[in-house]
C-alpha positions as a Python dict, from the first residue, in 0.01 Angstrom:
ca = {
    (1, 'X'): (0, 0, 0),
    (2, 'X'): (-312, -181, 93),
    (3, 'X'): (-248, -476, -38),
    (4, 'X'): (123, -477, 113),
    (5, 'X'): (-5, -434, 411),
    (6, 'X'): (-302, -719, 378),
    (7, 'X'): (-37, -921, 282),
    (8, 'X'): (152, -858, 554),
    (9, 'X'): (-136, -943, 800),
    (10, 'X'): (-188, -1293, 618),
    (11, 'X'): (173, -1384, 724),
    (12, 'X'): (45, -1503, 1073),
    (13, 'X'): (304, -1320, 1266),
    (14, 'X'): (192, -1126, 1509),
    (15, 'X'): (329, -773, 1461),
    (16, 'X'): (246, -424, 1632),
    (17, 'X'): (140, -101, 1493),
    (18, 'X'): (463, 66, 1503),
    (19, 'X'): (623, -277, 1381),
    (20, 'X'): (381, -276, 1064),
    (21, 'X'): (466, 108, 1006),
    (22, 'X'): (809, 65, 1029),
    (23, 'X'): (813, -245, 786),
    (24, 'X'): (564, -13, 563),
    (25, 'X'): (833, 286, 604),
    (26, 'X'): (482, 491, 687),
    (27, 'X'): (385, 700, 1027),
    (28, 'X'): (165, 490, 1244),
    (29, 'X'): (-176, 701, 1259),
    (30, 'X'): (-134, 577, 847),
    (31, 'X'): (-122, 191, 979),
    (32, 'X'): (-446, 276, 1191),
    (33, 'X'): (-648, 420, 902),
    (34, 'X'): (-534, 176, 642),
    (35, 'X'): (-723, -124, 885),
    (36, 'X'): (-985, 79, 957),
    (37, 'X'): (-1011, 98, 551),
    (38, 'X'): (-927, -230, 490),
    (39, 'X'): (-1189, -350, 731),
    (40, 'X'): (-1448, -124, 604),
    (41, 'X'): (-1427, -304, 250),
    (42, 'X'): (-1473, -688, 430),
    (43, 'X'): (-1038, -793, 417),
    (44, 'X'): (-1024, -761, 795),
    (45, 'X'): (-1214, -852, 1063),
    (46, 'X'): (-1132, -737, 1396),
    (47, 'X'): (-1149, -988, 1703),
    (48, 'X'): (-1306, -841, 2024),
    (49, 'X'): (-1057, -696, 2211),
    (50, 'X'): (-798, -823, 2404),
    (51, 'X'): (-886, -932, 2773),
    (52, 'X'): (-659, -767, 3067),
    (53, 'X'): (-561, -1141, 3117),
    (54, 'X'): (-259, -1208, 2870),
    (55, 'X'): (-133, -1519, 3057),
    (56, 'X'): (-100, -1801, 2769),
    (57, 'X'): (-186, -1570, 2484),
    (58, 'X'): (6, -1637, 2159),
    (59, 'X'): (34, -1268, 2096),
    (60, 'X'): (181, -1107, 2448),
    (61, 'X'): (475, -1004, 2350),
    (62, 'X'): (403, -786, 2080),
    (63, 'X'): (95, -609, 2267),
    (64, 'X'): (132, -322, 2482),
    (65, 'X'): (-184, -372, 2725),
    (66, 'X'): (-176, 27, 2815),
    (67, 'X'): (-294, 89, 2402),
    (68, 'X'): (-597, -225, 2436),
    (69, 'X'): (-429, -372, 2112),
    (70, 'X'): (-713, -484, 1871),
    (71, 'X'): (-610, -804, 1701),
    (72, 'X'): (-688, -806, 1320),
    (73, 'X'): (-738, -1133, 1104),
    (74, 'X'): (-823, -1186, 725),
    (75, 'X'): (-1132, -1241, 658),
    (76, 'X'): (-1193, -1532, 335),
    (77, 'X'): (-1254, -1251, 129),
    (78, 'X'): (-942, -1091, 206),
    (79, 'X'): (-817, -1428, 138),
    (80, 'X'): (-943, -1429, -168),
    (81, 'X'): (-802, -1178, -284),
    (82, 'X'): (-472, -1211, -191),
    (83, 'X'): (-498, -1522, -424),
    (84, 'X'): (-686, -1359, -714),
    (85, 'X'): (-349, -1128, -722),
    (86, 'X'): (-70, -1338, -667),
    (87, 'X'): (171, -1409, -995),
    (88, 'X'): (30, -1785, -1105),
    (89, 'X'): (324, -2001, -1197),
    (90, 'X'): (466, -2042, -1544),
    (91, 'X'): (468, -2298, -1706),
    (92, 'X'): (822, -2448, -1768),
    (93, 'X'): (920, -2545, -2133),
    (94, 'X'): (1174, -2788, -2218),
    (95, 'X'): (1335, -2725, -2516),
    (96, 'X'): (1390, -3085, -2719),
}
């Protein structure tokens, strides 16, 4: 579930809490603690948080300023993992 969710993250798109629970089919207080854990083993980083001043931010519409949204971002070695996992591509072979 970790990993789904890491994955998720390195997607770009900016999504909320209750957007990544709901995608995750988990309650949101589960979303919280798996960042908190996935930023406690170095995957995510979390940027300070977000000013009261939204105007020209990439990510308004998602936040909800009354929660102070915290925005998460993967870190290289979160990165890095995501590659060490994914499927490598097979080889095709032609049969002559």
């Amino acid at each position: 579930m970790l990993t789904k969710l890491l994955r998720r993250l390195a997607e770009q798109d900016a999504r909320s809490i209750p957007e990544l629970a709901e995608e995750l089919r988990v309650q949101p207080p589960l979303v919280h603690m798996m960042l908190d854990e996935l930023a406690q083993r170095g995957y995510l980083r979390a940027l300070a948080d977000c000013a009261i001043d939204c105007h020209g931010c990439a990510v308004r519409a998602p936040c909800s300023i009354a929660e102070k949204p915290k925005v998460w971002i993967v870190t290289e070695k979160g990165a890095d993992f995501l590659r060490a996992i994914s499927p490598k591509p097979q080889a095709v072979r032609s049969r002559r």
